[in-house]
C-alpha positions in Angstrom: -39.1 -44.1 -53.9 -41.5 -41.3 -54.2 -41.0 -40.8 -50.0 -36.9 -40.7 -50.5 -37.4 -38.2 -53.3 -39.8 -35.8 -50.8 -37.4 -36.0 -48.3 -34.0 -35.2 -50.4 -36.0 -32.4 -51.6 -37.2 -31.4 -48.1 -33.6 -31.5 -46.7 -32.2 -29.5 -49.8 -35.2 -26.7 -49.2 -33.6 -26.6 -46.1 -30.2 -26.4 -46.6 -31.3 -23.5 -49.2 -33.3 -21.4 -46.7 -30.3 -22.1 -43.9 -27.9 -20.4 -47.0 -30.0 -18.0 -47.7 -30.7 -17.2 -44.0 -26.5 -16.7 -43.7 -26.3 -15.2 -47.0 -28.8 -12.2 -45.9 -27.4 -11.9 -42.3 -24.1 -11.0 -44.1 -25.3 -8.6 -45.9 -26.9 -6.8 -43.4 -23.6 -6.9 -41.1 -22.0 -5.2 -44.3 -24.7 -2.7 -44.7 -24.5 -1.9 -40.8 -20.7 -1.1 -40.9 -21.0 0.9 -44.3 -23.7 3.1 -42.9 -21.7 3.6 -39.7 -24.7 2.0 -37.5 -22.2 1.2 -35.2 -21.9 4.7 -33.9 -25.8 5.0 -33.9 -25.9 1.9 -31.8 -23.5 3.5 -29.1 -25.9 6.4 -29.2 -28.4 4.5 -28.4 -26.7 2.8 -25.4 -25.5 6.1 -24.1 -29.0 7.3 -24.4 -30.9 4.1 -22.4 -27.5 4.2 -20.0 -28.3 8.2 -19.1 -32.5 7.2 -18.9 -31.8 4.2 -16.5 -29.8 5.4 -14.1 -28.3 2.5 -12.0 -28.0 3.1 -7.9 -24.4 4.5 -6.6 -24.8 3.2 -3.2 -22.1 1.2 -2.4 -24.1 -0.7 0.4 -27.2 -1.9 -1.8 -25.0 -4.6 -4.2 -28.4 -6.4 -4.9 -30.0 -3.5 -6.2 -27.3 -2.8 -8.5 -26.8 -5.7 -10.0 -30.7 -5.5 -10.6 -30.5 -1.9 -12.2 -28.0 -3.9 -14.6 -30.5 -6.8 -15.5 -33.3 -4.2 -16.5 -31.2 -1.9 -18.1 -29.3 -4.7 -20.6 -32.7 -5.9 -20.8 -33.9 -3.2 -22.2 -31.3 -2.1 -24.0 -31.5 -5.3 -26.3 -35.1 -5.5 -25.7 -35.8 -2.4 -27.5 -34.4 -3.5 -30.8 -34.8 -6.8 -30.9 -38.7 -6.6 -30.3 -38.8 -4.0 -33.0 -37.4 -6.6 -35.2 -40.0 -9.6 -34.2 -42.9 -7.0 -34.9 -42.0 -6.0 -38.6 -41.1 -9.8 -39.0 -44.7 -10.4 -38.1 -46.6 -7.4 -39.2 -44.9 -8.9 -42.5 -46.2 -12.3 -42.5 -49.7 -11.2 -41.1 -49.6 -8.3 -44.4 -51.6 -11.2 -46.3 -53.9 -12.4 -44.3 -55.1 -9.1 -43.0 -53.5 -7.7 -39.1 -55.1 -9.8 -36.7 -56.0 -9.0 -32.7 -51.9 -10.5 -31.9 -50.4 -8.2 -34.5 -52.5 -5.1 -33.2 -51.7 -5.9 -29.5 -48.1 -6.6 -30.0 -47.6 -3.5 -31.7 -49.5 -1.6 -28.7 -48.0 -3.6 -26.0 -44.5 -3.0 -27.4 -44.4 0.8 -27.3 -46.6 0.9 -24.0 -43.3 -1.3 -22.9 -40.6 0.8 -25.0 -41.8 4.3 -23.5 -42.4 3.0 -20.0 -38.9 2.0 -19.8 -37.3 5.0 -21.5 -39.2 7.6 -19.3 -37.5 9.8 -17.4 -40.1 11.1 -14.7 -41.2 7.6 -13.9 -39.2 6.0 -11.1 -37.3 2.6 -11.8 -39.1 0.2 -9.5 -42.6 1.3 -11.4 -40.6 1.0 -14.9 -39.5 -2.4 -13.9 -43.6 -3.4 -13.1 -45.1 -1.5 -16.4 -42.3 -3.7 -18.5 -42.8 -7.5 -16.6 -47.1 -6.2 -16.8 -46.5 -5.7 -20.4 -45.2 -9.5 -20.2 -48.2 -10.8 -19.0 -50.7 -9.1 -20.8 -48.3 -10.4 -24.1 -48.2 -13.8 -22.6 -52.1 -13.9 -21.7 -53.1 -12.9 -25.5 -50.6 -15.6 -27.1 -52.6 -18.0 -24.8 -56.4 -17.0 -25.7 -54.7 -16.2 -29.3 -52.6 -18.9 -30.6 -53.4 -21.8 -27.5 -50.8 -23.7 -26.0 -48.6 -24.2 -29.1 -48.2 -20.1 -29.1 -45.3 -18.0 -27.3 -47.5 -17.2 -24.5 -45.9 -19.9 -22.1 -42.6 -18.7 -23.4 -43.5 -15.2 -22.2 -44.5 -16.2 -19.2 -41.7 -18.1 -18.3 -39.4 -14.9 -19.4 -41.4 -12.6 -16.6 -40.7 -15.4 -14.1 -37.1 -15.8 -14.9 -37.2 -11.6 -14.9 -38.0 -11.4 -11.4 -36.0 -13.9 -10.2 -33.1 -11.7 -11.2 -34.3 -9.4 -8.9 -32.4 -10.7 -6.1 -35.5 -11.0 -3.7 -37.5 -13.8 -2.8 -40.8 -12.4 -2.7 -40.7 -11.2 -6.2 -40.6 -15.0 -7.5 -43.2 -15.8 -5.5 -45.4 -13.1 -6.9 -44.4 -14.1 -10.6 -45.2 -17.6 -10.0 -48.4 -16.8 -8.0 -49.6 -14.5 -11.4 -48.3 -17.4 -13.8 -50.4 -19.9 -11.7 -53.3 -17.6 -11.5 -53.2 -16.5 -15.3 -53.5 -20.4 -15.9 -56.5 -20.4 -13.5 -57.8 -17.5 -15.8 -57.6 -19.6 -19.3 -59.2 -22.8 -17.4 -62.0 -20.9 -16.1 -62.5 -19.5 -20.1 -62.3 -23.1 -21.1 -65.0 -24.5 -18.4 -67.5 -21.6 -19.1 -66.7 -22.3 -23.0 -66.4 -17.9 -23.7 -65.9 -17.4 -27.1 -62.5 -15.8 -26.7 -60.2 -16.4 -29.5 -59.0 -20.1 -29.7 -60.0 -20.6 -26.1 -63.4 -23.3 -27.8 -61.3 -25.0 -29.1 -58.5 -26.2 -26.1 -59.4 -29.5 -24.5 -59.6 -29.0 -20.7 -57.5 -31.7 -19.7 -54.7 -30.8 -22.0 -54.5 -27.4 -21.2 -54.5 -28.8 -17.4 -51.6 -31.4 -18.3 -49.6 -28.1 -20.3 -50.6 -25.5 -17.1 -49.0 -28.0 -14.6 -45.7 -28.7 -16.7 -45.1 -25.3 -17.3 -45.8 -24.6 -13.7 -43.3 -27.1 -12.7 -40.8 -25.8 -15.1 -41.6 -22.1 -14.1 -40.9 -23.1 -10.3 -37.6 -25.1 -11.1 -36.0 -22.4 -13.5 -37.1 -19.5 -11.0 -35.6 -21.7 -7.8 -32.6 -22.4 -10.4 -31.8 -19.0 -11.1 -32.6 -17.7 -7.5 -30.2 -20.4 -6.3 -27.3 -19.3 -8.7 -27.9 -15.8 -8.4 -27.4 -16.2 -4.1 -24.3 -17.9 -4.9 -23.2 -15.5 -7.1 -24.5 -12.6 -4.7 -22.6 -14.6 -1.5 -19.0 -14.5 -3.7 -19.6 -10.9 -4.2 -20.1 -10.0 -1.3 -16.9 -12.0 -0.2 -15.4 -10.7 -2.5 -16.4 -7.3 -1.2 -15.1 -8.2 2.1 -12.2 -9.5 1.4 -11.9 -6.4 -0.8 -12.4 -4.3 2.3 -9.8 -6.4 4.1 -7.1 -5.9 1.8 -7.8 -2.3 1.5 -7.2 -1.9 5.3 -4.4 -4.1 5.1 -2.6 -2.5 2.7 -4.0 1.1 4.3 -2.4 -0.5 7.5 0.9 -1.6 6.0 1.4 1.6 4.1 1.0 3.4 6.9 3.5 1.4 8.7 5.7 1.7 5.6 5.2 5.6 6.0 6.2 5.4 9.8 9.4 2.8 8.9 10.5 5.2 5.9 10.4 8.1 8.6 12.0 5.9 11.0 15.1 5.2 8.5 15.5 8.3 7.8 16.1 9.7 10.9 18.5 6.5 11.9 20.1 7.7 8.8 20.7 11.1 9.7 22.0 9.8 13.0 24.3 7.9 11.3 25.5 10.2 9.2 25.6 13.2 11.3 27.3 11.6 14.5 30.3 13.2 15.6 32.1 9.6 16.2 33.2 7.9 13.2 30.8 5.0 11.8 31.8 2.2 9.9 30.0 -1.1 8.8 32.0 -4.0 7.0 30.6 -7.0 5.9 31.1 -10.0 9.0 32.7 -12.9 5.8 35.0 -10.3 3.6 35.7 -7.6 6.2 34.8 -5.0 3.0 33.8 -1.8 4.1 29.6 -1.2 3.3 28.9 1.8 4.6 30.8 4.5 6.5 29.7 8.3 7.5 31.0 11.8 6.7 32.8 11.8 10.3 34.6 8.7 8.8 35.6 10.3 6.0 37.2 13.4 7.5 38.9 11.1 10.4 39.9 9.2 7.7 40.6 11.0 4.8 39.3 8.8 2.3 36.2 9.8 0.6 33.3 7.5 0.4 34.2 5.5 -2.6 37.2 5.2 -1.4 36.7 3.7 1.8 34.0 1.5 -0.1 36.8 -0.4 -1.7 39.2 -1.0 1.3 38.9 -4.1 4.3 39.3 -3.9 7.9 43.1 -5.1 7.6 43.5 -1.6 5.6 43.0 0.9 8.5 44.6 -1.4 11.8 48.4 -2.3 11.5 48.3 -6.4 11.3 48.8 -6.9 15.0 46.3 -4.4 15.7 43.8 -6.5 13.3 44.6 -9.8 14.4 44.0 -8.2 18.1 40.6 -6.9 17.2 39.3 -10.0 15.3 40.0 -12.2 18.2 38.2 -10.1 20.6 35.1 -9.9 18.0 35.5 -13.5 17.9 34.8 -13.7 22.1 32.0 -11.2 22.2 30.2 -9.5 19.5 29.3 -6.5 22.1 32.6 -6.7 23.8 33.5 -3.0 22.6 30.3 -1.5 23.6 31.5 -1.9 27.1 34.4 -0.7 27.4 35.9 0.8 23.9 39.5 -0.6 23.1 42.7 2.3 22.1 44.0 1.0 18.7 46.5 3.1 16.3 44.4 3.3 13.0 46.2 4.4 9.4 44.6 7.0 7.4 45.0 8.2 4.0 48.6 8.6 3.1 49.8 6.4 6.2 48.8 9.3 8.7 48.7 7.4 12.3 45.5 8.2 14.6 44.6 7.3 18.0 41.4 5.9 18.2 39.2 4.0 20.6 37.0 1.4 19.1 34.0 -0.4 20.0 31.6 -2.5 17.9 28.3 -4.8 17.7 27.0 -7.0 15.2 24.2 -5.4 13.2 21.8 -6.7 10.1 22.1 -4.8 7.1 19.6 -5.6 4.8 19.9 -9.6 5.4 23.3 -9.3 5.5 25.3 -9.6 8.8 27.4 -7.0 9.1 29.4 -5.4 12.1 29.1 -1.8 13.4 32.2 -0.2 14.4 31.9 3.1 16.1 35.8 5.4 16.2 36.2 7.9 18.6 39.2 9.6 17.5 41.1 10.1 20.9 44.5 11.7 19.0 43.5 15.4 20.1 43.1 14.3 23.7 46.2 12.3 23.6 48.0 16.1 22.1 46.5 17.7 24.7 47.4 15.6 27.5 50.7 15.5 26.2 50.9 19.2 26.4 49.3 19.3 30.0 52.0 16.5 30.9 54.2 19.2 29.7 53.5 22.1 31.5 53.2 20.2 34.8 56.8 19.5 33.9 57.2 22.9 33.3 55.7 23.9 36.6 57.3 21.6 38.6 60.6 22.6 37.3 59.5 26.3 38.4 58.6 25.5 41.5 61.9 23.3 42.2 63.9 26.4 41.1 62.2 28.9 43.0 62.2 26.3 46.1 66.3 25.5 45.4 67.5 27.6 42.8 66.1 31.0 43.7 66.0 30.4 47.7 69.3 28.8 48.2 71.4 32.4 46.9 68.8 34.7 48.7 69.1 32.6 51.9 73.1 33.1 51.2 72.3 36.6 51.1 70.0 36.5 53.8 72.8 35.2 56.0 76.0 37.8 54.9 73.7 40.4 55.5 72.9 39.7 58.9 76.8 38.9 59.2 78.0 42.6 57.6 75.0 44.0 59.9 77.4 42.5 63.1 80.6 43.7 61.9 79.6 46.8 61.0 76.6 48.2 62.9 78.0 49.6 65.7 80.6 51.6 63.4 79.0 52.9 61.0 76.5 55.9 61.0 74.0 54.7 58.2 72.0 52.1 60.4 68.9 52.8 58.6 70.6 51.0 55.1 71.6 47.8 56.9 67.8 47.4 58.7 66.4 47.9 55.3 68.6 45.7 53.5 67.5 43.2 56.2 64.3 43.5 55.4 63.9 43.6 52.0 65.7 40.1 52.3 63.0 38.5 54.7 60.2 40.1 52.4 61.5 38.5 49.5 61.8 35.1 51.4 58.2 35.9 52.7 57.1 36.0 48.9 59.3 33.0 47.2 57.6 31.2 50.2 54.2 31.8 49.4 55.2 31.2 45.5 56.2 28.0 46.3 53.2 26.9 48.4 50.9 28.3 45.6 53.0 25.9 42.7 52.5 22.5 45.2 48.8 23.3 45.7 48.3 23.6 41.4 50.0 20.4 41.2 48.4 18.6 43.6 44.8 19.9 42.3 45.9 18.4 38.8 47.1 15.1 39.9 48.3 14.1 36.5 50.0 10.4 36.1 53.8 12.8 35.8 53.3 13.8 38.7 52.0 10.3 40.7 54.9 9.0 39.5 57.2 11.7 40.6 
């Protein structure tokens, strides 16, 4: 009865200090935030983060990601092992400060302004701290035995240099755990009075060195092996990093070249002299036509944008042209086909059309490209024209014109015989002769002149005639 009672009371004691524990830690939280140690804290971090400067070099990864493990360390550090030395310069305020308290308190600055000085470079700061470790670790052992912190100490500058991404630096941390536990064996065989060092049984302290040297190597080769792991998918990651940077360096400079590439097809398309017009291949709906269009045309381009294939080719026209696409989808490239396209307000223009299917933006569409022929077809009408024209010159001058003059050709030579020899003005009737074989001379060469100009056009008009 009397051992229940000792234990209800040992659990409540307990659950008391675990309250209290909370009640204080809530407290203290409430204190922090009204006395705005919040901003005093980022102070802090800013100052350690502008002391410890971490590496830039892009190409030393593992060197970073040390620079980080020292510098949170010691950015926690710093605080926290203020708080475990007032905790035990508290409880030690009783009993008088003992060698622990003194050397803590030492080796804790020593530590603190190692880390935080400037001059000192970072490798160095990095050996003064984990040496502060040791020394810690060594004076918990001679100090307090094997039931003290010193193990736990040691353990935390193995598991320090493990982080440090190299191999040889957990081998030296385990070589000066194994040798400081060599030291304390030595003090135990030679019996040196040296703190609680009397006291430890050889064969336990043996039995503790080579557990905690087992544990020591499997937490180092623990840590080592997930820090490679997590060093080989960072640098993977890098990389693949690197890969996807040139890719998309690669593909925007491609996009660069294809943008350039579609604009110039663009301004070719809209700046060609021939007409440009691309309907869909299902609805026959216009998609896209150019400004030569347009002023062929007539229709702007929203107009256009809401008319069909059928609306600028009379039906037989249309039905003509579909079955042809229907043969060959390049047919028109080859030889360009005459149609008789409607405009705006029903205006008739002849065209020649050819054609090629085309994809426009996954969509398969057909290119038709107009050559508006109705200006040759005016002027070739005109030519026709005056070739008729000409020729009915030429028929004149050869039938029309000659036929009177050789009339008068032939009553002059007649008058010139009836009254020649009787008259005594000769000289009239020899130039009247004359002047009437000049003039035959010239409608001669008039007329030769006329059949080689329309031989040298050889116009259909005149083939036929």
């Amino acid at each position: 009865m009397l051992t229940f009672t000792s234990c209800r009371n040992k659990a409540f004691f307990i659950k008391f200090i675990v309250k209290t524990i909370c009640q204080i830690i809530i407290i203290l939280l409430q204190i922090i935030d009204d006395m705005g140690l919040k901003q005093l804290w980022s102070n802090y971090k800013r100052y350690v983060e502008n002391v410890i400067v971490i590496s830039s070099d892009p190409g030393s990864e593992s060197h970073i990601n040390s620079d980080k493990v020292f510098l949170n360390a010691i950015t926690f550090g710093i605080p926290l092992g203020l708080f475990v030395i007032i905790i035990c310069l508290a409880l030690n305020f009783s009993n008088g400060y003992s060698v622990e308290s003194i050397s803590g308190i030492f080796l804790y600055l020593f530590a603190a302004i190692s880390a935080l000085v400037p001059s000192l470079k970072l490798p160095l700061r990095k050996f003064l701290v984990s040496f502060t470790l040791v020394i810690i670790a060594i004076i918990s052992l001679l100090y307090l035995g094997t039931g003290g912190s010193g193990f736990t100490y040691l353990l935390l500058f193995s598991v320090f240099y493990a982080l440090q991404l190299h191999n040889k630096f957990i081998y030296f941390a385990i070589y000066i755990n194994v040798i400081v536990c060599l030291l304390i064996s030595l003090l135990i065989i030679f019996h040196l009075p040296i703190g609680v060092v009397n006291s430890l049984n050889l064969r336990a302290w043996l039995a503790h060195s080579v557990n905690f040297i087992f544990l020591n190597i499997l937490v180092a080769v623990m840590v080592r092996q997930t820090i490679k792991s997590l060093d080989s998918t960072i640098q993977t990651k890098i990389l693949l990093s690197r890969e996807l940077n040139e890719q998309i360096s690669h593909k925007a400079v491609l996009n660069t070249s294809l943008n350039a590439t579609e604009d110039r097809y663009k301004k070719l398309f809209q700046m060609s002299p021939c007409a440009q017009l691309i309907f869909d291949n299902e609805t026959k709906q216009f998609i896209k036509i150019n400004q030569a269009a347009s002023m062929i045309y007539g229709y702007t381009e929203e107009e256009f944008l809401t008319l069909s294939l059928a609306d600028v080719l009379s039906p037989t026209d249309h039905l003509d042209l579909l079955s042809k696409m229907s043969v060959d989808d390049v047919l028109g490239l080859n030889a360009p086909l005459p149609y008789k396209n409607r405009g705006k307000g029903n205006a008739i223009i002849d065209v020649e059309m050819s054609w090629s299917e085309i994809d426009m933006d996954g969509q398969r569409a057909t290119l038709l490209i107009v050559n508006n022929v109705s200006l040759q077809f005016a002027q070739f009408n005109t030519i026709s024209r005056r070739n008729s024209s000409l020729k009915k010159i030429v028929h004149m001058q050869s039938h029309s014109i000659r036929m009177p003059l050789t009339k008068v050709m032939a009553l002059t030579e007649l008058i010139k015989e009836e009254f020649y020899a009787e008259t005594n003005d000769r000289q009239l009737f020899d130039y009247l002769s004359k002047s009437t074989k000049e003039l035959d001379l010239i409608i001669h060469e008039v007329i030769k002149e006329s059949e080689l100009i329309l031989k040298d056009l050889d116009t259909p008009l005149l083939a036929s005639e």
